[in-house]
DRENDO-1510 file (C-alpha; in Angstrom, 1 decimal, always signed):
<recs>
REC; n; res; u; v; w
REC; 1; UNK; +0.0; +0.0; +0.0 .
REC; 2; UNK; +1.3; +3.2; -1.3 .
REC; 3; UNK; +0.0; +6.5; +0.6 .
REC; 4; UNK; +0.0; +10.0; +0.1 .
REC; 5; UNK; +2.2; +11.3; +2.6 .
REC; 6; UNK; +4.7; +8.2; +1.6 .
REC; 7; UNK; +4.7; +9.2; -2.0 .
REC; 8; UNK; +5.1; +13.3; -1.0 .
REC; 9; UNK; +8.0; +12.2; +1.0 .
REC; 10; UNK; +9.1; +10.4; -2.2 .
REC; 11; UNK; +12.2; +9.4; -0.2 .
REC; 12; UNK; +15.0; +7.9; -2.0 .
REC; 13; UNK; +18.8; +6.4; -1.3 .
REC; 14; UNK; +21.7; +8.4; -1.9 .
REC; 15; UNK; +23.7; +6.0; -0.2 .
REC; 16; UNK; +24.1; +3.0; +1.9 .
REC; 17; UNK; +22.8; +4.8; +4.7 .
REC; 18; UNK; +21.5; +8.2; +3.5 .
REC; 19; UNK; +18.4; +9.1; +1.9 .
REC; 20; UNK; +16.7; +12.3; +0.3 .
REC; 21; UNK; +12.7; +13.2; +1.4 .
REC; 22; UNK; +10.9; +15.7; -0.7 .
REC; 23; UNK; +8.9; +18.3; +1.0 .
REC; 24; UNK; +5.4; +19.5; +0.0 .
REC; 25; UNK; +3.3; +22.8; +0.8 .
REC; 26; UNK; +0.8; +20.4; +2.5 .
REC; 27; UNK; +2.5; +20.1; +5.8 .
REC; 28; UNK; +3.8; +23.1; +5.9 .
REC; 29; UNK; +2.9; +26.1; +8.4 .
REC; 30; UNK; +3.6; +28.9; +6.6 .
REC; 31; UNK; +7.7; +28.7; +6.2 .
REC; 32; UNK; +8.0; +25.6; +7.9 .
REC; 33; UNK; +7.0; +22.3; +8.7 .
REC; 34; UNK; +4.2; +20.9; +11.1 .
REC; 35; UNK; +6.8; +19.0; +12.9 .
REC; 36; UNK; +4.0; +15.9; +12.6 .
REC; 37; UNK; +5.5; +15.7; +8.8 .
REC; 38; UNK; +9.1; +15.5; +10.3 .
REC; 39; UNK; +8.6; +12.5; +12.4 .
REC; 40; UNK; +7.0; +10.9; +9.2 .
REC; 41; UNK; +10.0; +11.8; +7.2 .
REC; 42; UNK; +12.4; +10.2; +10.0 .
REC; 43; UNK; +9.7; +6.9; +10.3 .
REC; 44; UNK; +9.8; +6.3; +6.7 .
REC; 45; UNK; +13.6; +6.3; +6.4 .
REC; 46; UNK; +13.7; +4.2; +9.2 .
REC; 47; UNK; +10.9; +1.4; +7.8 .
REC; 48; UNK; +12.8; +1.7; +4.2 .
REC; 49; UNK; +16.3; +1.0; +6.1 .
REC; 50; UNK; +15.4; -1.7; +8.3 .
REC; 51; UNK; +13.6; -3.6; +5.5 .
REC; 52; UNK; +16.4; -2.6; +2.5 .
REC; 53; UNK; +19.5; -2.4; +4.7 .
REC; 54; UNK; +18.5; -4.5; +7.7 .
REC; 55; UNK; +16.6; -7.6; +6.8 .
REC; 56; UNK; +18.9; -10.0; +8.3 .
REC; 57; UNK; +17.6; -8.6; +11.9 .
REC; 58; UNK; +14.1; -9.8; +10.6 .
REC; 59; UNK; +12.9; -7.0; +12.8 .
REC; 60; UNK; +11.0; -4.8; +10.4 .
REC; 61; UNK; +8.7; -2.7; +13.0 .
REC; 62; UNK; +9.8; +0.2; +14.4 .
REC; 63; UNK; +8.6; -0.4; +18.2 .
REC; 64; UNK; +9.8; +3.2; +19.5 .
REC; 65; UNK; +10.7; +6.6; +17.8 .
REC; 66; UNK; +12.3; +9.7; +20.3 .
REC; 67; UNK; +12.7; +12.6; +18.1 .
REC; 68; UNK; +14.3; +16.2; +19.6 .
REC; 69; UNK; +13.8; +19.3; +17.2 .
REC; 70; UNK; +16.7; +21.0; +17.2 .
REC; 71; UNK; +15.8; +23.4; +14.3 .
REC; 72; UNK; +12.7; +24.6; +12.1 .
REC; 73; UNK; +12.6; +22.6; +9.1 .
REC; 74; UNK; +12.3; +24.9; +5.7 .
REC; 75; UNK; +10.6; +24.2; +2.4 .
REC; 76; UNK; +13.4; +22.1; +1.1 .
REC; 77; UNK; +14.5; +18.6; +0.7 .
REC; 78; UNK; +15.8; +16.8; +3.6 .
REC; 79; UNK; +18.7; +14.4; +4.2 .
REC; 80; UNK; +18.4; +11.5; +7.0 .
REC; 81; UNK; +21.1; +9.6; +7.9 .
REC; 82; UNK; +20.7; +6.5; +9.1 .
REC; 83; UNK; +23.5; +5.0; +11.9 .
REC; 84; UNK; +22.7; +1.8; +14.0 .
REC; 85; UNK; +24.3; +1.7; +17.4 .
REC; 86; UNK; +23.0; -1.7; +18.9 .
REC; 87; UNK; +22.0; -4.9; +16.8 .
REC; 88; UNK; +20.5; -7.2; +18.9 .
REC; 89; UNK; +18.5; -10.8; +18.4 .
REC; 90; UNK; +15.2; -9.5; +20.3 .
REC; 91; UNK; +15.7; -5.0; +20.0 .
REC; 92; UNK; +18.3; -2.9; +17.8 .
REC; 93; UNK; +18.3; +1.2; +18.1 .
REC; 94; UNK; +19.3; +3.1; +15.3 .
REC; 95; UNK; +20.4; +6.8; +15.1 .
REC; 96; UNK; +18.9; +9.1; +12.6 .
REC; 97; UNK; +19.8; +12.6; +11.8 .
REC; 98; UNK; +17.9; +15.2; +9.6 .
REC; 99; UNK; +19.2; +18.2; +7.8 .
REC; 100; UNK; +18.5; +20.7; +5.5 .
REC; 101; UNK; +21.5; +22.2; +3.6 .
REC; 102; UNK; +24.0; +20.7; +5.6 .
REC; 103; UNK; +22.5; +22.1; +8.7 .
REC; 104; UNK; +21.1; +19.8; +11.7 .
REC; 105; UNK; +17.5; +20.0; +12.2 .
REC; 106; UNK; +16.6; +16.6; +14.0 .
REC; 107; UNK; +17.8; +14.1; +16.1 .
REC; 108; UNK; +16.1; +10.5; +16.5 .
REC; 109; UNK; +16.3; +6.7; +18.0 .
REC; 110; UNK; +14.3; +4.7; +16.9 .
REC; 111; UNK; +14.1; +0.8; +18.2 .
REC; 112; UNK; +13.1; -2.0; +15.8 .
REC; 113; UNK; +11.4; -5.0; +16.9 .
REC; 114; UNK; +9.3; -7.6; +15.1 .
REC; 115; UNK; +5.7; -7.7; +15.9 .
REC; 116; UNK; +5.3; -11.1; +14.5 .
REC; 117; UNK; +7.5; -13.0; +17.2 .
REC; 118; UNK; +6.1; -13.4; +21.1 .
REC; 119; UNK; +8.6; -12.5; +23.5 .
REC; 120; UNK; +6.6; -14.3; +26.4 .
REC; 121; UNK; +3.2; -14.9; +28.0 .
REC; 122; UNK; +0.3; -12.6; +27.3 .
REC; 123; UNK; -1.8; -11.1; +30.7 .
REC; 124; UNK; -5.1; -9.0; +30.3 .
REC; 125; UNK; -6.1; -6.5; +32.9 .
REC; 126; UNK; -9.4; -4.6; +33.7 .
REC; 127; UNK; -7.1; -1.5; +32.1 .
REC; 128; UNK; -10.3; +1.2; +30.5 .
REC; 129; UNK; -10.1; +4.7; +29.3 .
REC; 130; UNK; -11.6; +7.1; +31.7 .
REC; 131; UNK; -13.7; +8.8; +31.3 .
REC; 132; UNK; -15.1; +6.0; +28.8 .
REC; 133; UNK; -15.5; +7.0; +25.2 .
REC; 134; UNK; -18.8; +7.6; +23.5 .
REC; 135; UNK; -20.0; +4.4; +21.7 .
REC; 136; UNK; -17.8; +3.6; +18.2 .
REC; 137; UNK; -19.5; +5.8; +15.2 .
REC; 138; UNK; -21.2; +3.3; +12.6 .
REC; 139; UNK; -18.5; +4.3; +10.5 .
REC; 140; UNK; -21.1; +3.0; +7.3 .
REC; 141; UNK; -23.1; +5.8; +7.4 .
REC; 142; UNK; -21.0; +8.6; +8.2 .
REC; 143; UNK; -19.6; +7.7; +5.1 .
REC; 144; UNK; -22.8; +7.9; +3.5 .
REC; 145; UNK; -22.7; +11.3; +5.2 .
REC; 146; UNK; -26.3; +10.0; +7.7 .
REC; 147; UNK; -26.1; +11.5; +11.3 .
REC; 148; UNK; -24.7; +9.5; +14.3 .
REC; 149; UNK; -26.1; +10.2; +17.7 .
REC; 150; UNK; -22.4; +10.5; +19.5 .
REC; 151; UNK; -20.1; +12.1; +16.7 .
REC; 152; UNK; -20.4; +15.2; +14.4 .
REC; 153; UNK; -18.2; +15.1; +11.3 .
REC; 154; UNK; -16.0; +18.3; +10.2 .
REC; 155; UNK; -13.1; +18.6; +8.1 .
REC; 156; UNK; -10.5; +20.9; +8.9 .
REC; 157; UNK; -8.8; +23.3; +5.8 .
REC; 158; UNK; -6.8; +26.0; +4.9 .
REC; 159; UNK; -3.7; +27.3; +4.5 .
REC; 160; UNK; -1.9; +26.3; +7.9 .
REC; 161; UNK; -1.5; +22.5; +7.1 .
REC; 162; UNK; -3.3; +21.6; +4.5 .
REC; 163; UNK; -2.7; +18.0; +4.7 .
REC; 164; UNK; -5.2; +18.3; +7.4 .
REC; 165; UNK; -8.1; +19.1; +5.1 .
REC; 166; UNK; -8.3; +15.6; +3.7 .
REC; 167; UNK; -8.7; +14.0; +7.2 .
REC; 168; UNK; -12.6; +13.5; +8.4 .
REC; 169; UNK; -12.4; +14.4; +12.0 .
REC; 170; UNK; -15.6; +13.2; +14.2 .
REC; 171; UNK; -15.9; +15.0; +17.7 .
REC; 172; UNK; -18.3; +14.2; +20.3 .
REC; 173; UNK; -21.9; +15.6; +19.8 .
REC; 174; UNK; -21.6; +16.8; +23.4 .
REC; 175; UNK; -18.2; +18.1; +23.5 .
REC; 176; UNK; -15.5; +18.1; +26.2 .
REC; 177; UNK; -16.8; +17.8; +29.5 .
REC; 178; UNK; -13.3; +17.1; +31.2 .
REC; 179; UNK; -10.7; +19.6; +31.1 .
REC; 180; UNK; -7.8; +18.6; +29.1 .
REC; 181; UNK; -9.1; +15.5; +27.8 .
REC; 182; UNK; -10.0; +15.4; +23.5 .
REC; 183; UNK; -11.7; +13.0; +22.1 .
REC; 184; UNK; -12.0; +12.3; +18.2 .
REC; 185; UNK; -12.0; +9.4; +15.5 .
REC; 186; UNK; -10.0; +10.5; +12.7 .
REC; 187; UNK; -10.1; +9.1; +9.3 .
REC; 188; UNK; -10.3; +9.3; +5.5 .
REC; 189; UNK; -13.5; +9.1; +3.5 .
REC; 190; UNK; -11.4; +8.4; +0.5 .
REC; 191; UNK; -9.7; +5.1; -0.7 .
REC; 192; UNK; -6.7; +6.3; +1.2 .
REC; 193; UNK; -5.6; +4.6; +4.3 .
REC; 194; UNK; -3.9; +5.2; +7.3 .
REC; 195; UNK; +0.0; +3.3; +7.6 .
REC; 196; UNK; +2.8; +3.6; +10.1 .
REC; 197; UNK; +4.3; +6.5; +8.7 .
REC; 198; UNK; +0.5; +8.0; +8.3 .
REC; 199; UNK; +0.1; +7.8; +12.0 .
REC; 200; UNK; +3.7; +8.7; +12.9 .
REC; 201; UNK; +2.1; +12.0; +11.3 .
REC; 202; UNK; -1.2; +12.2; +13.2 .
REC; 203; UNK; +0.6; +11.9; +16.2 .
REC; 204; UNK; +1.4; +15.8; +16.3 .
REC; 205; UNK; -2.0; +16.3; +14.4 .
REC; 206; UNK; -3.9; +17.2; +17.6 .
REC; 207; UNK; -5.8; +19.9; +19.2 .
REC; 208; UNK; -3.8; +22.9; +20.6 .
REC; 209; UNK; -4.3; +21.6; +24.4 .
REC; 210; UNK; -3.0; +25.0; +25.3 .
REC; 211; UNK; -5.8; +26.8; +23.9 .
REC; 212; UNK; -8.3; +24.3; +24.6 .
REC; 213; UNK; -7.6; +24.8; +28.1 .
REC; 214; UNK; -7.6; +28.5; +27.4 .
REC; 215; UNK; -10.5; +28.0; +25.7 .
REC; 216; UNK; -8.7; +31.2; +23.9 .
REC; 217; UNK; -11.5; +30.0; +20.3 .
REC; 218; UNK; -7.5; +29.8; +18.9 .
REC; 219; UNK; -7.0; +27.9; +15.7 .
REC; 220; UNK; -6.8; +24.4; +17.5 .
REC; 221; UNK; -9.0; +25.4; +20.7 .
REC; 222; UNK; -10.9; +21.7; +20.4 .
REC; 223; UNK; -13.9; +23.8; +22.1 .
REC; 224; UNK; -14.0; +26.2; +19.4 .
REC; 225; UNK; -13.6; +23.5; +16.7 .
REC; 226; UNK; -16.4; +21.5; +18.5 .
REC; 227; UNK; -18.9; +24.1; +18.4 .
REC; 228; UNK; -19.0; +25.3; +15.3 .
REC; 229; UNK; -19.4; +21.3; +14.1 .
REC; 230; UNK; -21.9; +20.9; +16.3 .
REC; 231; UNK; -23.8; +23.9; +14.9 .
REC; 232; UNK; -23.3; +23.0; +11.6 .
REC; 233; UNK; -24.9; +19.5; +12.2 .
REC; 234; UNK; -27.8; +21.1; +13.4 .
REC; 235; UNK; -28.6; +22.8; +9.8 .
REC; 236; UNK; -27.1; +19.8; +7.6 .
REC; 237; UNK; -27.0; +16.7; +9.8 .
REC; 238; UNK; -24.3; +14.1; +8.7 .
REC; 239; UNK; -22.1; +16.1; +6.4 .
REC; 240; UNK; -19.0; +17.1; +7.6 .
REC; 241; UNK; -18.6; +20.9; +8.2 .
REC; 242; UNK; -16.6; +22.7; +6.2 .
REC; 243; UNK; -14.0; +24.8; +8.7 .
REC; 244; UNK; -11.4; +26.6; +7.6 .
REC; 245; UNK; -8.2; +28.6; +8.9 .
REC; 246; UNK; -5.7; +31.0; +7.4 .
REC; 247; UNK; -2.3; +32.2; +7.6 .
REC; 248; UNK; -3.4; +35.8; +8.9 .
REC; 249; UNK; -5.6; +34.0; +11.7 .
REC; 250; UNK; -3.1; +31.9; +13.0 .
REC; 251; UNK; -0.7; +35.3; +13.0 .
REC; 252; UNK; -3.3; +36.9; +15.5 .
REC; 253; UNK; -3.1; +34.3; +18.3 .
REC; 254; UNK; -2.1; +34.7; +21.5 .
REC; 255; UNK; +0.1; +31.4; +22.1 .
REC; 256; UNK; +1.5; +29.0; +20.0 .
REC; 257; UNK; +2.4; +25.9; +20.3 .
REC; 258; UNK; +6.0; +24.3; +19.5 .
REC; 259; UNK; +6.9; +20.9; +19.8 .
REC; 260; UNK; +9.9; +20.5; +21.6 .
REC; 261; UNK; +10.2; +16.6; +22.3 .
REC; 262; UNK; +8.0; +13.7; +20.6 .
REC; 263; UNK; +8.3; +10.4; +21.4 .
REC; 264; UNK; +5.9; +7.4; +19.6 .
REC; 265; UNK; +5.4; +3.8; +20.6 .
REC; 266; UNK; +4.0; +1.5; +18.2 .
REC; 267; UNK; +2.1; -2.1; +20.0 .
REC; 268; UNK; +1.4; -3.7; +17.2 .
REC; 269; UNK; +2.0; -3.8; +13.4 .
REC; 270; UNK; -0.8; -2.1; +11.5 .
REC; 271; UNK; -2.4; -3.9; +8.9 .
REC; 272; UNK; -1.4; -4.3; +5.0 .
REC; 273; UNK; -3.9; -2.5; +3.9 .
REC; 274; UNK; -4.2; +0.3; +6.8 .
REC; 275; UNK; -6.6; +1.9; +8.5 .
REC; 276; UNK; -9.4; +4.3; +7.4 .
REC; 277; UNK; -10.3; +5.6; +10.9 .
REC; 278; UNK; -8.5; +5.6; +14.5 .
REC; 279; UNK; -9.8; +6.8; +17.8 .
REC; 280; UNK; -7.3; +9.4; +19.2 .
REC; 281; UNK; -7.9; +10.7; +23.0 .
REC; 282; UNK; -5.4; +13.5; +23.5 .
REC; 283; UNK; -5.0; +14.4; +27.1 .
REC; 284; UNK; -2.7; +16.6; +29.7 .
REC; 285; UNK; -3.0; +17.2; +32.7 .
REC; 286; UNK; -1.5; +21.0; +33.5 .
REC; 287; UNK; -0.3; +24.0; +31.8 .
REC; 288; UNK; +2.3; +25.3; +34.0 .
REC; 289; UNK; +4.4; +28.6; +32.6 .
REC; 290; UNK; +3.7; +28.1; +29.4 .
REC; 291; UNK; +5.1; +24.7; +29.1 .
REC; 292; UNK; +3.3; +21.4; +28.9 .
REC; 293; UNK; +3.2; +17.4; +28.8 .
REC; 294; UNK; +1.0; +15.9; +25.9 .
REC; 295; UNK; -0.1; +12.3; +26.0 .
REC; 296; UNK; -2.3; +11.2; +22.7 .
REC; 297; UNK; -3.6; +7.0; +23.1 .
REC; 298; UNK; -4.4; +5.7; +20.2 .
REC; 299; UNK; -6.7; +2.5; +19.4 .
REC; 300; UNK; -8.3; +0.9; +16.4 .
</recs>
């Protein structure tokens, strides 16, 4: 399965352990990029070395990617270089580095594993989000654009991140009763799918927590998203409101967020053919001086 961010990326090897990504105005935020589209960038070189350059490890997954932005990434190509420190029978970490004209942008680990083989016994616990999650939308006919009693539908454009505009986002009818807590199913109404490298995106695809909490009606304030979805589901029940930002908007707020840190662990291997929707509960639990810890779960 071939996606869209994979083929925007359109990485390819310069060497044994180098490769070149494109760049594309789609994840970009104004002169830069969402850093979202960097950790896909640094994924996909990783996937495409251990299965070109790595198969004898027969550990193909990428279990857990730490990524420190060093630098703001510009609209041009970027190099990743690709440096194992540790091979291992069960775990190996590779080192990758990003740059843009010679100058360091990124930093990563990333630790391969193979999903496929059981490392020991398997234990279930009585382990539940709280607060639970509305019911699972009947993903059928939202695609058929019909109402669902727990989810409105709204699709997110414009000129900061337009990559963003061809994800359905579903919030909950009722909105976000408990501070810092988001809930939403994201997904594609197209024939495209959700991968590894997809998701590695999505994890940095979130509400602005900060102005959520705020409740500031910012570009990503998940209460001001809410509403007006909510309200437009009351004149046109079922098809996905139409919202929209812009570059001058997102030049009046009062904060803005910048990802410092990301780290992503994957539990399991995604399948072939993807994934057309995931439910993504993005939570934290303070904003202290301006500075604040994200968690995002994410489930099938």
């Amino acid at each position: 399965m071939s996606s869209i961010l994979r083929k925007q990326i359109d990485l390819q090897p310069t060497a044994h352990n180098t490769y070149r990504a494109s760049w594309h105005s789609d994840w970009t935020v104004g002169n830069t990029f969402h850093s979202g589209c960097v950790v896909a960038i640094i994924h996909h070189a990783a996937a495409t070395h251990l299965r070109t350059h790595q198969p004898t490890l027969h550990q193909p997954d990428v279990l857990n990617l730490h990524v420190e932005f060093l630098r703001a990434c510009e609209r041009c190509d970027s190099t990743v270089a690709v440096h194992p420190l540790k091979t291992g029978a069960l775990a190996s970490t590779f080192q990758l580095q990003l740059s843009q004209n010679g100058e360091l942008k990124a930093v990563a680990l990333a630790t391969s594993t193979n999903f496929d083989r059981a490392l020991g016994p398997t234990v279930a616990t009585a382990w539940t989000p709280l607060p639970p999650p509305k019911p699972k939308p009947d993903f059928k006919r939202v695609l058929r654009h019909e109402p669902d009693p727990n989810w409105v539908p709204a699709i997110y454009s414009g000129e900061v991140i337009p990559f963003a505009g061809r994800i359905l986002v579903l919030d909950p009818r009722e909105g976000f009763p408990v501070d810092g807590v988001c809930d939403a199913w994201n997904g594609f109404e197209d024939e495209e799918r959700i991968d590894s490298t997809t998701l590695a995106f999505m994890t940095d695809l979130i509400p602005s927590m900060s102005d959520t909490l705020l409740r500031n009606g910012g570009l990503y304030d998940a209460h001001a998203f809410q509403e007006k979805a909510r309200k437009w589901a009351e004149e046109s029940p079922g098809v996905p409101a139409p919202l929209t930002n812009s570059l001058a908007e997102a030049m009046k707020a009062t904060t803005h967020n910048q990802t410092v840190t990301l780290d992503v662990e994957f539990k399991r291997r995604l399948p072939p053919a993807g994934l057309q929707f995931v439910f993504m509960r993005t939570t934290t639990k303070m904003l202290l001086d301006g500075r604040m810890d994200t968690d995002l779960t994410v489930h099938n």
